[in-house]
N, C-alpha and C positions, 0 to 999 in steps of 0.2 A: 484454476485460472478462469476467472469470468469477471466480465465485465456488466456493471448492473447499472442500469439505466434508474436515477431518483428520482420520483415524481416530481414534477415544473408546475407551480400554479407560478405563471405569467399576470401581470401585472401591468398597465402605463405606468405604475409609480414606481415600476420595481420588482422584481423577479423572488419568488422563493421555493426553496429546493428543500426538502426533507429526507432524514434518517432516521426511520425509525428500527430501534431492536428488535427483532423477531418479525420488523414486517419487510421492509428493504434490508435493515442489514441481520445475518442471520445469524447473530449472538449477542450474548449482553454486553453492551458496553462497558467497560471498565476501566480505561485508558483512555483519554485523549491530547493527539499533541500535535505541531505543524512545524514545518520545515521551511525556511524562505532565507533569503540576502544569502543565497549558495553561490558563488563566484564563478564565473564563466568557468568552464573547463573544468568543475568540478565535481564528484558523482557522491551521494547519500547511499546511506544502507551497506548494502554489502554483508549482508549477514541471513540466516535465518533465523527460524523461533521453533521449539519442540513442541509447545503449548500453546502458545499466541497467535490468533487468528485474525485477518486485519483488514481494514477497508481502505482502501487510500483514493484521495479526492486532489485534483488539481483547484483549487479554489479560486486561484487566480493564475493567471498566465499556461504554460504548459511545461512539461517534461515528458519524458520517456521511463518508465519502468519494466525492467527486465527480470522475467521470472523462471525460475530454475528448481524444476523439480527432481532432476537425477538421471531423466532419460529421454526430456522433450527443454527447450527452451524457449520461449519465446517473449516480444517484446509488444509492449503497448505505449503508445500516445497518450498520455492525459491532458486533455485540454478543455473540457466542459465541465464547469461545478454541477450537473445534473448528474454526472456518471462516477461510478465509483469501481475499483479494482477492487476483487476478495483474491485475497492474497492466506490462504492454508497453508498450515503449520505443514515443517517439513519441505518448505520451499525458501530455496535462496533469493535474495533479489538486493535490487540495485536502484537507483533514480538516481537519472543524469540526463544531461543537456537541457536544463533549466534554461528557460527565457526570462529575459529580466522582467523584476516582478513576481516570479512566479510565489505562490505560496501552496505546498501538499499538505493536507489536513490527514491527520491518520487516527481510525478510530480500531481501539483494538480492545481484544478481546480478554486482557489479562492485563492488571500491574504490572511497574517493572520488576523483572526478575532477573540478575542477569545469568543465573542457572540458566535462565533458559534458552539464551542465545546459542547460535554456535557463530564464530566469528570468523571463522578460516575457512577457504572453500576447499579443502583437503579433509578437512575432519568433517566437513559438510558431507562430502561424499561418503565418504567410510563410515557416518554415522547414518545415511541413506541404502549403503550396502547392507547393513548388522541388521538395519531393523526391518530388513523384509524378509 
């Protein structure tokens, strides 16, 4: 769980933010995809990955992401396209209370596979138990 600050070349005309692989974000990109028009009261995610490692960016607006490793949870704000969540495999999570607007960009570390999800926060556990 870390939160990673993307470098800001500022701009009068315009602000820009970079990700690079191996220098901010710290694996190959392989995946990218975003999340947005989530309906009040609605939450994304809900799952982990066994393989899939992932950066998530609030691009526009904000939400909350809740991250769950088996014996610590804890929640963050995303609200600045400069900062980015690394979100490691092996971790549950959640995004919710979107503001209208919002859009989360997610850059991840593997195609889709859905081997590799786990979807259920019960078999999440039990498969966090087995594998230590």
């Amino acid at each position: 769980m870390l939160l990673i600050n993307l470098p800001r070349i500022l701009d009068p005309r315009g602000n820009l933010t970079v990700a690079q692989a191996q220098e901010q974000v710290p694996f190959d990109i392989r995946r990218v995809y975003w999340v947005y028009d989530v309906p009040a009261g609605e939450s994304r995610g809900g799952h982990a990955h066994k393989r899939c490692r992932e950066l998530i960016v609030a691009v526009s607006g904000s939400f909350h992401v809740t991250l769950d490793n088996g014996t610590e949870r804890k929640t963050f704000l995303l609200n600045h396209p400069y900062q980015g969540l690394l979100v490691e495999t092996d971790t549950w999570r959640t995004l919710d209370d979107f503001s209208s607007g919002a859009v989360g960009l997610v850059l991840a570390s593997e195609p889709f596979d859905e081997e590799d999800y786990i979807r259920n926060y019960a078999d999440f556990f039990t498969y966090i138990r087995c594998s230590k």
